[in-house]
KEBALO-586063 format. One record per residue: z, y, x of N, C-alpha, C in turn. Coordinates in pm, whole numbers, padded with zeros to 5 digits, always signed. Each point is the difference from the previous one (the first is absolute). Layout:
ZYXZYXZYX...
//
This chain:
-01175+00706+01966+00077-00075-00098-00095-00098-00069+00016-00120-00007-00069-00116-00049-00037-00007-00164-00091-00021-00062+00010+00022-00152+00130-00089-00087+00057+00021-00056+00057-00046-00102-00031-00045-00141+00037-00095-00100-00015-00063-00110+00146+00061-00061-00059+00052-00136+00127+00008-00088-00052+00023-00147+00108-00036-00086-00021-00016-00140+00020+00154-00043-00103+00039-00107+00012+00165-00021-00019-00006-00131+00075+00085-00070+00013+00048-00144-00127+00061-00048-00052+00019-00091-00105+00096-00020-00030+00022-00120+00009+00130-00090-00013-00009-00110-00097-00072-00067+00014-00064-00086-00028-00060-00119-00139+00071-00064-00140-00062-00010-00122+00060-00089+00011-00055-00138+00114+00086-00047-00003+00007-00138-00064+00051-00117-00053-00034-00107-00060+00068-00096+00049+00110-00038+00141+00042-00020+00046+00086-00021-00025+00097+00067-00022+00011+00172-00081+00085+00068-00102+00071+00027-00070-00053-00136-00158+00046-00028+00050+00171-00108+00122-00002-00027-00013+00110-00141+00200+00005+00066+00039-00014+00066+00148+00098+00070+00015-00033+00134+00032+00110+00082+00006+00015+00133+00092-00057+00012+00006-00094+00147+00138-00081-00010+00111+00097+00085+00132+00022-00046+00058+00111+00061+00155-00041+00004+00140+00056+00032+00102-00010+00019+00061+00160-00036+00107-00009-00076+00010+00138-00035+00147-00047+00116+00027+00127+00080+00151+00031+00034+00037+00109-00114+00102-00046-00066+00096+00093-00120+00138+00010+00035+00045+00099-00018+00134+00039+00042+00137-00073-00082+00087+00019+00023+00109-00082-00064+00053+00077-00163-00013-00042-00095+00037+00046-00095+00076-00057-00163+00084+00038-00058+00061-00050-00152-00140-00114-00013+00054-00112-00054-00090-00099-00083-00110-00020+00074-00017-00025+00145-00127-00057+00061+00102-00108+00098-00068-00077-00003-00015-00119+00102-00082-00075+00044-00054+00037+00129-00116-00060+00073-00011-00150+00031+00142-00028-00027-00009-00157-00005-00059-00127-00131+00006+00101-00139-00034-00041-00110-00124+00085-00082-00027+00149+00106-00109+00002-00047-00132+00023+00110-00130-00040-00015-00061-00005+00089-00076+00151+00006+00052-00023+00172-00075+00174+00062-00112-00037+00101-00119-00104-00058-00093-00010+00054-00058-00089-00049-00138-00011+00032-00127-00126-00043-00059-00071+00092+00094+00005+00110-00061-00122+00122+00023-00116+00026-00096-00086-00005-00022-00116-00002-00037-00093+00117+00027-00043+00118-00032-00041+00079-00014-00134+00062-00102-00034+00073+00003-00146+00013-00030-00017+00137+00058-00186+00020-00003+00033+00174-00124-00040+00044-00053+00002+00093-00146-00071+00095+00093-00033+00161-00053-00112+00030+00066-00075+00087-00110+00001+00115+00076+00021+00141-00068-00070+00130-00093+00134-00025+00066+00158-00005-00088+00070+00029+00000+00012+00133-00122+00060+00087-00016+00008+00150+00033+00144+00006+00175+00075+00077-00058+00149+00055+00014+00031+00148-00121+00047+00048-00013+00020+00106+00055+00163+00035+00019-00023+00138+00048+00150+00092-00095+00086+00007-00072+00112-00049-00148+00088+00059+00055+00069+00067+00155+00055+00029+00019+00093+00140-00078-00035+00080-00042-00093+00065-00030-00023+00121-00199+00034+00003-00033-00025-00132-00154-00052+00002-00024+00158-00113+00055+00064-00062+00004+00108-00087-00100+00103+00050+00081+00045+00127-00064+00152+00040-00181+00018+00074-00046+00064-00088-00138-00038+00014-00068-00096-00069+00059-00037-00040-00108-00176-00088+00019+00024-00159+00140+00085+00008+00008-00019-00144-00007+00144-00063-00021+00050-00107-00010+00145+00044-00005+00066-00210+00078+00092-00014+00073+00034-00113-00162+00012-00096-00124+00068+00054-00114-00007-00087-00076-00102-00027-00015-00110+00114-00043-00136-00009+00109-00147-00079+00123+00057+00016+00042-00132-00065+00086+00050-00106+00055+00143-00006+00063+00026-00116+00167+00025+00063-00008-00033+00192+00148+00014-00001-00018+00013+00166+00116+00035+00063+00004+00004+00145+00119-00007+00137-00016-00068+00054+00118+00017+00061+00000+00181+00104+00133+00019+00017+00022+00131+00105+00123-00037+00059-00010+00028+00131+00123+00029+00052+00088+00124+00019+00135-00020-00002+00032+00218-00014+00144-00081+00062+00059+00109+00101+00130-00027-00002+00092+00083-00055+00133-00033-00069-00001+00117-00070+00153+00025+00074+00061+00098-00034+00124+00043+00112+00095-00026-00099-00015-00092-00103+00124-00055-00104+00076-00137+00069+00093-00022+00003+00066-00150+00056+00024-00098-00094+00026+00118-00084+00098-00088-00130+00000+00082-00163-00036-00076-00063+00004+00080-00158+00132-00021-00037+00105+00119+00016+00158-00010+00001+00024+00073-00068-00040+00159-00023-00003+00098-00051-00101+00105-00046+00064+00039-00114-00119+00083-00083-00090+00075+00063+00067+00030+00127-00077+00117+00119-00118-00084+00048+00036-00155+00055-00074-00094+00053-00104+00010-00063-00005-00045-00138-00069-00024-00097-00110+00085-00041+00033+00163-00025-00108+00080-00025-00062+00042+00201+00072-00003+00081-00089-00007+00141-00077-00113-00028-00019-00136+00003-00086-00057-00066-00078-00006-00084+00025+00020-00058-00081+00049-00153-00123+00095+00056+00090+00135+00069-00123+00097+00046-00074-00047+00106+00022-00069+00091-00079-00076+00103-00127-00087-00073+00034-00061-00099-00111-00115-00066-00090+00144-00108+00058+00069-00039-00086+00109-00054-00114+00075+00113+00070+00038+00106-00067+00049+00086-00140-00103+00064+00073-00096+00043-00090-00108+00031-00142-00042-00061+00053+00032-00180-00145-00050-00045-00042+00113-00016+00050+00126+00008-00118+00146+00004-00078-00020+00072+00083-00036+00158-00145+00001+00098-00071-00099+00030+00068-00085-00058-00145-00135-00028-00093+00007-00092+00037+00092-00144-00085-00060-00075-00039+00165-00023+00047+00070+00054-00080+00167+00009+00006+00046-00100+00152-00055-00063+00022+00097-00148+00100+00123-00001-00011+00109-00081+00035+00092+00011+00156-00020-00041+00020-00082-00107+00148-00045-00063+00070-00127+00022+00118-00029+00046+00003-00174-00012+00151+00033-00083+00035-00088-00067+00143+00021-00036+00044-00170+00026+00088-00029+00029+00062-00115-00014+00120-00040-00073-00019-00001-00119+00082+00016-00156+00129-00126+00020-00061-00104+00057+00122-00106-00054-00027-00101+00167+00139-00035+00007+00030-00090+00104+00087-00096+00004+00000-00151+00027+00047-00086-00041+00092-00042+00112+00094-00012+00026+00075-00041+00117+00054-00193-00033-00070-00097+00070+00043-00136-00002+00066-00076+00069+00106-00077-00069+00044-00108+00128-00085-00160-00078-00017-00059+00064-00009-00169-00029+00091-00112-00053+00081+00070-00066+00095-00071-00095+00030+00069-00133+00036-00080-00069-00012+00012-00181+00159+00138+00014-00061+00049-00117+00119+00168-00086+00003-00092-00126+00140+00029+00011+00009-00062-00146+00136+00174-00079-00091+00065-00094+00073+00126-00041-00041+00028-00157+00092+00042-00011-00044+00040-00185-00048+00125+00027+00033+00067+00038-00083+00146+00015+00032+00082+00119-00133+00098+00045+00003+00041+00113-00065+00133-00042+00000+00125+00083-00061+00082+00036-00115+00050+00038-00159+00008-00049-00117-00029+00066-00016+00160+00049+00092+00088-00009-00044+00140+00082+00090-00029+00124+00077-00159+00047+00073+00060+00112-00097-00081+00099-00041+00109+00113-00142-00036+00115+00076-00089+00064+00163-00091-00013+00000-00035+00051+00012-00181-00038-00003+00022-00106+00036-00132-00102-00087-00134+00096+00067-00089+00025-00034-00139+00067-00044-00052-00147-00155-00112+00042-00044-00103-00096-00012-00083+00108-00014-00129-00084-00084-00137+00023-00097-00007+00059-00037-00143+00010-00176-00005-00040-00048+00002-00070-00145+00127+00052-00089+00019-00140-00021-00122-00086-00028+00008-00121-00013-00121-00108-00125-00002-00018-00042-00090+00050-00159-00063+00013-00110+00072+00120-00113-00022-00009-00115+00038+00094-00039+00178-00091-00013+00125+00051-00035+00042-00041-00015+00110+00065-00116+00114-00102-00114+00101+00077+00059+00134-00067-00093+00121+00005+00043+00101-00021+00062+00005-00144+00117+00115-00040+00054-00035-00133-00024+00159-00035+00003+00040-00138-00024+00084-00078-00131+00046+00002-00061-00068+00008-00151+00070-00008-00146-00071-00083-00043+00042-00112-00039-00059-00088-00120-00069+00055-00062-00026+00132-00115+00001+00028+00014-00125+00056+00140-00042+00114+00036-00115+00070+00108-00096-00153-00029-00151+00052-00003-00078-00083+00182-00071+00008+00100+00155+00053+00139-00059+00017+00055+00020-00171+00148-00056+00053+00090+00049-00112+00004+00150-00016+00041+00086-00057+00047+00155-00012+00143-00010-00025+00069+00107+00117+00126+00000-00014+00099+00101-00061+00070+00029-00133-00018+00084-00080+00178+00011+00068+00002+00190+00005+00136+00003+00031+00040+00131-00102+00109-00056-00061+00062+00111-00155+00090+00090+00141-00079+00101-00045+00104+00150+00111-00070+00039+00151-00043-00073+00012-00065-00023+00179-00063+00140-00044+00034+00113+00112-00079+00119+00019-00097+00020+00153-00045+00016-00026-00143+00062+00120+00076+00062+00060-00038+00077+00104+00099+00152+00063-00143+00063+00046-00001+00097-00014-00110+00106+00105-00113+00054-00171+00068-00050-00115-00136+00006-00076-00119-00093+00008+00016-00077+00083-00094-00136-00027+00011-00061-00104-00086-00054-00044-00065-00078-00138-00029-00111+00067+00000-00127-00044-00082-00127+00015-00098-00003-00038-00108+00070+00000-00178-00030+00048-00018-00022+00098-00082-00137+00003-00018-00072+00141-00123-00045-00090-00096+00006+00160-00153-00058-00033+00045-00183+00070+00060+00013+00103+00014-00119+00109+00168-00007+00000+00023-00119+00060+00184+00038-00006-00013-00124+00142+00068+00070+00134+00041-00108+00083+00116-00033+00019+00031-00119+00054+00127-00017-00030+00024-00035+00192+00084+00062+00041+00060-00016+00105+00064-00088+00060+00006-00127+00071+00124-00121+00021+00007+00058+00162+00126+00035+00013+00075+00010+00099+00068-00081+00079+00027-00043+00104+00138-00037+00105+00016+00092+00091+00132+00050-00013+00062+00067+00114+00059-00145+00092-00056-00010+00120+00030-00057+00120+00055+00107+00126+00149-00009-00002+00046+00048+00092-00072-00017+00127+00039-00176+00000-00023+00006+00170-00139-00011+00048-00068+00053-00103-00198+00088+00087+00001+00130-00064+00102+00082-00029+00029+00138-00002-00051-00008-00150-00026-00056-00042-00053+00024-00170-00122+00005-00028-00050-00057-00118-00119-00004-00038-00025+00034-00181-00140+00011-00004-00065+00012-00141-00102-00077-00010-00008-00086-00099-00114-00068-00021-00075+00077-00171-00098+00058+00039-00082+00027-00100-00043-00153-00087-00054+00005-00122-00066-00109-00041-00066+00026-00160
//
C-alpha cells in the first residue's frame, strides 16, 4: 500500500495541561444534566496538515520490535468473522488477551474495553457504554494509550463502568490494540 497524506487532529499543548489531565468524562443520563450545555471534557485539538502515514505490515515484522520502538506489529488469525454478538465479542476479547500472554510472557492480561467502528459520523444523545456492542465513529484525533498517568493521552473517565474478575486499573504500561477483521484473508490482528 503506497504512503498516504492526510490532515490529523491532535491535541492541543495547552498550559492548562501542565496542572489537569486532559480527559472526557462518559456520565450517564440524569434530572438537570445536559451534555450539550455542559462541558464533559477539556479537549482541545488542532489540525497538522500533509501528515505522511505509512503501511509497516509489510516492513514491521522483525525491523520493528515492541522493546526497541515502543510498539509492534503481529500477525494472529483469529476464528471471529464478524463483531455481531456479545458471544463474538468476548471470543475476541479472549483471543487478544491470550495473544499478549504469550507474547509478552505475562501471567494476567485482561482486555477491559473494546471499541467497535464504522467510518461515518453517530449522531445520539445518549448511549450505553456497558453494551460490547455499541457502534462509534472515528476516533477524534491522533491518539496513544488512555488512562494511564505515565502516557501523555486524554483519561477516559466512566461514572458506573465496573471491572469484572476484581481487577483494578493499575497499569504500569497500557497497549492499545487496533484491529481489522478481514474476512477474505481469514482475519487478522495488528498489534501496535
Amino acid at each position: 500500500m503506497p504512503d498516504v497524506y492526510a490532515n490529523i487532529d491532535y491535541l492541543e499543548d495547552l498550559e492548562l495541561y501542565k496542572t489537569e489531565k486532559p480527559y472526557w468524562c462518559f456520565l450517564p443520563p440524569h434530572d438537570g444534566f445536559d451534555p450539550d450545555r455542559q462541558r464533559v471534557d477539556n479537549l482541545e485539538f488542532e489540525v497538522r496538515h500533509d501528515i505522511k502515514i505509512t503501511d509497516i505490515r509489510s516492513i514491521g515484522k522483525g525491523k520493528i520490535g515492541l522493546e526497541s520502538h515502543g510498539f509492534e506489529v503481529l500477525s494472529h488469525t483469529t476464528g471471529v468473522s464478524e463483531l455481531t454478538s456479545i458471544d463474538a465479542v468476548e471470543v475476541y476479547k479472549a483471543e487478544t488477551e491470550q495473544l499478549l500472554k504469550e507474547r509478552l510472557g505475562a501471567v494476567f492480561v485482561k482486555c477491559y474495553d473494546l471499541k467497535l467502528r464504522k467510518n461515518i459520523p453517530f449522531y445520539r444523545s445518549q448511549f450505553d457504554i456497558n453494551d460490547p456492542l455499541h457502534m462509534e465513529g472515528p476516533a477524534r484525533g491522533a491518539h496513544v494509550g488512555m488512562n494511564c498517568s505515565l502516557i501523555p493521552g486524554p483519561s477516559v473517565l466512566y461514572s458506573g463502568y465496573e471491572m469484572t474478575d476484581g481487577v483494578r486499573q493499575i497499569r504500569h504500561m497500557t497497549l492499545d490494540l487496533l484491529s481489522s477483521i478481514d474476512s477474505s484473508q481469514g482475519g487478522s490482528k495488528t498489534l501496535t
